[in-house]
Every structure is written in structure tokens, then in C-alpha cells.
C-alpha positions in Angstrom: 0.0 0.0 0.0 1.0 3.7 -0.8 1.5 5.9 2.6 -0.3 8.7 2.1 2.5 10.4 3.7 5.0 9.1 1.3 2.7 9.9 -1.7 2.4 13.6 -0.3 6.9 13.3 -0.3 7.4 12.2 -3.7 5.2 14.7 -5.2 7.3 17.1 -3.7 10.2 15.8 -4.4 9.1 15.0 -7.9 7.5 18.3 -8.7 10.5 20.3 -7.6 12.9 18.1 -9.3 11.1 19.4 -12.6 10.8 23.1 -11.9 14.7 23.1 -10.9 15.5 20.7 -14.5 17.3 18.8 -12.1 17.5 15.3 -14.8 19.2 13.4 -11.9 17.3 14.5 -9.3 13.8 13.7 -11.6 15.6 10.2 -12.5 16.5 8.9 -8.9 13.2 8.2 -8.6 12.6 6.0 -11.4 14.0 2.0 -11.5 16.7 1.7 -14.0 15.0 -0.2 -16.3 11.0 1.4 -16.3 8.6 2.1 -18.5 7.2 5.2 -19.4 4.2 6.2 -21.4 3.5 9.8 -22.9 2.1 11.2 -26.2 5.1 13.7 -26.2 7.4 10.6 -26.6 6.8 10.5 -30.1 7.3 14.3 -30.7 10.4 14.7 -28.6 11.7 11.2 -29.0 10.6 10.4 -32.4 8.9 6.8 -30.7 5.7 7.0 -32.6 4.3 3.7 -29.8 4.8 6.8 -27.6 6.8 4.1 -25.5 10.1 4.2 -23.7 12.1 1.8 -21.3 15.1 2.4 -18.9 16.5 5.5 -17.6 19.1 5.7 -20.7 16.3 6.4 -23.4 13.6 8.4 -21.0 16.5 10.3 -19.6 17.6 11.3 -23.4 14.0 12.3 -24.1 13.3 14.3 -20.8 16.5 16.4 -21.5 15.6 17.1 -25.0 12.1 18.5 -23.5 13.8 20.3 -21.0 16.4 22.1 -24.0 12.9 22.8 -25.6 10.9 24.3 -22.8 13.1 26.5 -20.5 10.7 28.3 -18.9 8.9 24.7 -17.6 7.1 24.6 -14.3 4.9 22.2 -13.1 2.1 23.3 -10.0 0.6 20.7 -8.2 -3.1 20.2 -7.8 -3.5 17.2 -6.4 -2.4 14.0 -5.4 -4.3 10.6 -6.0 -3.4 7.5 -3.4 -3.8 3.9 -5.1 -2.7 0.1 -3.8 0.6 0.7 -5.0 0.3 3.7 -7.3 -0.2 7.2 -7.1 -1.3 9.7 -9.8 -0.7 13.6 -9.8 -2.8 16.0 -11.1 -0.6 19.1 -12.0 -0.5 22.0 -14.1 2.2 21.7 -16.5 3.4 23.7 -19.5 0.4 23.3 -21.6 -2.6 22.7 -19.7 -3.7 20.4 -16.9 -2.4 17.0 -16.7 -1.8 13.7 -14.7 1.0 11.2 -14.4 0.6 7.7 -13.3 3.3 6.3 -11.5 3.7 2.4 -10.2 6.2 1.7 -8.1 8.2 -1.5 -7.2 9.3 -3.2 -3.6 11.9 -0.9 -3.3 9.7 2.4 -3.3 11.2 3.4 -6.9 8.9 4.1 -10.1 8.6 0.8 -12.7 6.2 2.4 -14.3 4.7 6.0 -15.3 2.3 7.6 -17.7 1.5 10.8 -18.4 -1.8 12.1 -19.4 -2.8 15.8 -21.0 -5.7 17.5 -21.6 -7.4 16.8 -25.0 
């Protein structure tokens, strides 16, 4: 189960890795080998499946995002307490959005998705 307290740390941990572009900080969160999901992997990664697995290839995409959008800053809105997952609901560069995270044994991200308003 996801401690609500722990949920309520990552975020902020999370959310201020991204508004500092902090690529190690955002990636010491993440298992070495996860899977990520986002429509903007295909735009700044060129992965049209929108796919991506292991730091290596996310951490390649996120840093191309960050070169693109300077002036990125994420607010948080809310966050969303699962069995052992946790979404947060955010406002990002272009609009509300949510990211999905699962997260393994060791209390690291496996898995992640990000969602954006249509």
C-alpha cells in the first residue's frame, strides 16, 4: 500500500525536481529499467508507440524537453493515493495534466504515464 505520507513526499520531491531541470534528481526516482508512457514521446523522441524503457532512453527524451521548454514549471493540484500507485494531477506547460506512477518493492517508479488535456 501507498502511505499517504509518502505519496504527499514524492510529489514534492518529484514536482521540484522538474521546476529546478534537475535530470538526476527527476531520475532517482525511477528503477533503472522502467517504463514510461506519454504522447510527447513521439514528438520529442521520435517513438511513434509513444513508448520508452530504462533511464538511458527516457532520460535522453526528458533532457531534449527540458532544451525545448526553458521556462517549464509544473504546479501541483492534487495528489491521487492507489494500492501501490499514485497519480498527480498538476498543471504543466500546456494545460492540466496527470502522471501515473507504479512503483516497485523498493519504493522506486517501474512504471509512469503521463496524461494531458485533449
Amino acid at each position: 500500500m501507498i502511505d499517504p505520507a509518502f505519496a504527499r513526499r514524492f510529489a514534492a520531491e518529484w514536482i521540484g525536481a522538474w521546476n529546478r531541470h534537475d535530470l538526476d534528481a527527476i531520475l532517482a526516482h525511477y528503477a533503472d529499467d522502467f517504463q514510461m508512457r506519454s504522447p510527447l514521446i513521439a514528438q520529442f523522441a521520435g517513438e511513434p508507440s509513444g513508448r520508452l524503457s530504462g533511464k538511458p532512453a527516457v532520460g535522453a527524451y526528458w533532457a531534449t524537453a527540458l532544451q525545448r521548454m526553458p521556462d517549464l514549471r509544473f504546479t501541483l493540484l492534487d495528489v491521487l493515493v492507489g494500492v501501490d500507485s499514485l497519480l498527480l494531477h498538476y498543471q504543466g506547460a500546456r494545460g492540466p495534466a496527470a502522471e501515473w506512477f507504479e512503483f516497485g518493492d523498493d519504493g522506486r517508479v517501474i512504471r509512469a504515464a503521463a496524461h494531458y488535456a485533449a
